[in-house]
N, C-alpha and C positions, 0 to 999 in steps of 0.2 A: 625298066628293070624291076623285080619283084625285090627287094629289100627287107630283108626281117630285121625284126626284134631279137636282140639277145634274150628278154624275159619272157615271149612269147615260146620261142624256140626250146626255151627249158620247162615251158610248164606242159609242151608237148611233150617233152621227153620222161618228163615228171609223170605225166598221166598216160606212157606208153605202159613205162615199167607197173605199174602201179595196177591197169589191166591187166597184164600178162600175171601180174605175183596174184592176182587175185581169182584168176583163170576165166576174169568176164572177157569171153572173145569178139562179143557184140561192140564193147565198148572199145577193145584195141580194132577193130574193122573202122568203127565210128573215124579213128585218126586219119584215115587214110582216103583219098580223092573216088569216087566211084571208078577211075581207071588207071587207079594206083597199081603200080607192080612193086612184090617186096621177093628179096630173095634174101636165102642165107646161103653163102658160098664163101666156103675154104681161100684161103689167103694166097694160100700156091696157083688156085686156079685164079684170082684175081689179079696176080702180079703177073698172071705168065695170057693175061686179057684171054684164057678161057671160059665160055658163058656156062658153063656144066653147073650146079647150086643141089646142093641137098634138100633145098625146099626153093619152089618156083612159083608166085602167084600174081597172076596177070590181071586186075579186077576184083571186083567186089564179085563178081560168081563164083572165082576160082578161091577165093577165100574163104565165104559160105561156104563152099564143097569140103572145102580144109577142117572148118571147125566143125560140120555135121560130122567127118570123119572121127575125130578126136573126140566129140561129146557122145556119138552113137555108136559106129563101130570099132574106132582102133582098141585094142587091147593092151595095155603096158601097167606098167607097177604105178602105185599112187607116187604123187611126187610135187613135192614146193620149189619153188623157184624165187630168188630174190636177186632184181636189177639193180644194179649200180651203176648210173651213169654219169660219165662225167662231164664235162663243158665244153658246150660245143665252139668250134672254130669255124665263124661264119663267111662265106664272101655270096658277096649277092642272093641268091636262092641256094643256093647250097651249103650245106655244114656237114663237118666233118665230128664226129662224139665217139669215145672211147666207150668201152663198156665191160662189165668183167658180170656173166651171171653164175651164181651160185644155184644149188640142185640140192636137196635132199629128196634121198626116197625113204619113202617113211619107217623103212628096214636097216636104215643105216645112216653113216654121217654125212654131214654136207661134203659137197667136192664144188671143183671148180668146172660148169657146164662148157663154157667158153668165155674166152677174150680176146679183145677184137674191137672194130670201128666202125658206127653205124654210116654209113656214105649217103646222103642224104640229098633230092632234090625235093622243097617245101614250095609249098603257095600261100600268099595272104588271101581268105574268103570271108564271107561276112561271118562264118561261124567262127573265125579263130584261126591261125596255123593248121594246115590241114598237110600229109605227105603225101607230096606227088610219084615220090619214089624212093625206097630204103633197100640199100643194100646192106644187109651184115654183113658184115667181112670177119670169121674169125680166122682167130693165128690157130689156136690149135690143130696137127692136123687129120686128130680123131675127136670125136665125140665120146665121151665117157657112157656107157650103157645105149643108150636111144636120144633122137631126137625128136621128140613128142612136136612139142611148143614152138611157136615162133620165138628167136633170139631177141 
């Protein structure tokens, strides 16, 4: 059985957000197993176990594709991002972590992007805690403007 660290598990989460707020997508890929799948999917469709997600990525290819998208072609309004996440509930490889991300675009005030629960199955590797699989799960059941970013 893979058994984590409670301080491991938060300095991944530490250094999830901390990518994301700072828009290195290199470094939030870095988190993730070479056959990591993340998805961000709606609360109604995870309680009701439909696989539908507003964002689907299967691998470190389908991630790369993701962020070439957002650095080179997607189009949307500038915009900062700040994670807040809170402590994870561990059992064996899995943790369960609340999270609320806040949004500014640079033309207006912050809001609340989403909140929600990151679903998490993690691995011990020689590099550190690495995710094998994250699910966002937010409650909200719109997104406010776009969803650019990974949750």
């Amino acid at each position: 059985m893979n058994v984590l660290d409670a301080n491991a598990v938060l300095h991944i989460n530490a250094c999830y957000g901390d990518a994301l707020d700072r828009f290195d997508l290199a470094a939030w890929q870095a988190l993730f197993l070479p056959d990591a799948v993340y998805r961000a999917q709606a609360r109604e469709n995870f309680d009701s176990g439909l696989p539908l997600a507003a964002i689907y990525l299967d691998g470190h290819g389908m991630m790369t594709d993701r962020i070439t998208g957002i650095e080179k072609t997607l189009v949307f309004a500038p915009r900062f991002t700040r994670h807040i996440i809170g402590l994870s509930k561990i059992d064996g490889s899995s943790a369960l972590t609340p999270f609320i991300i806040v949004q500014t675009i640079t033309t207006g005030l912050p809001e609340i992007l989403a909140t929600g629960c990151y679903h998490d199955t993690l691995a011990n590797t020689s590099d550190g805690v690495r995710i094998a699989s994250r699910n966002a799960v937010y409650d909200n059941a719109l997104i406010p403007n776009s969803l650019v970013y990974p949750l």
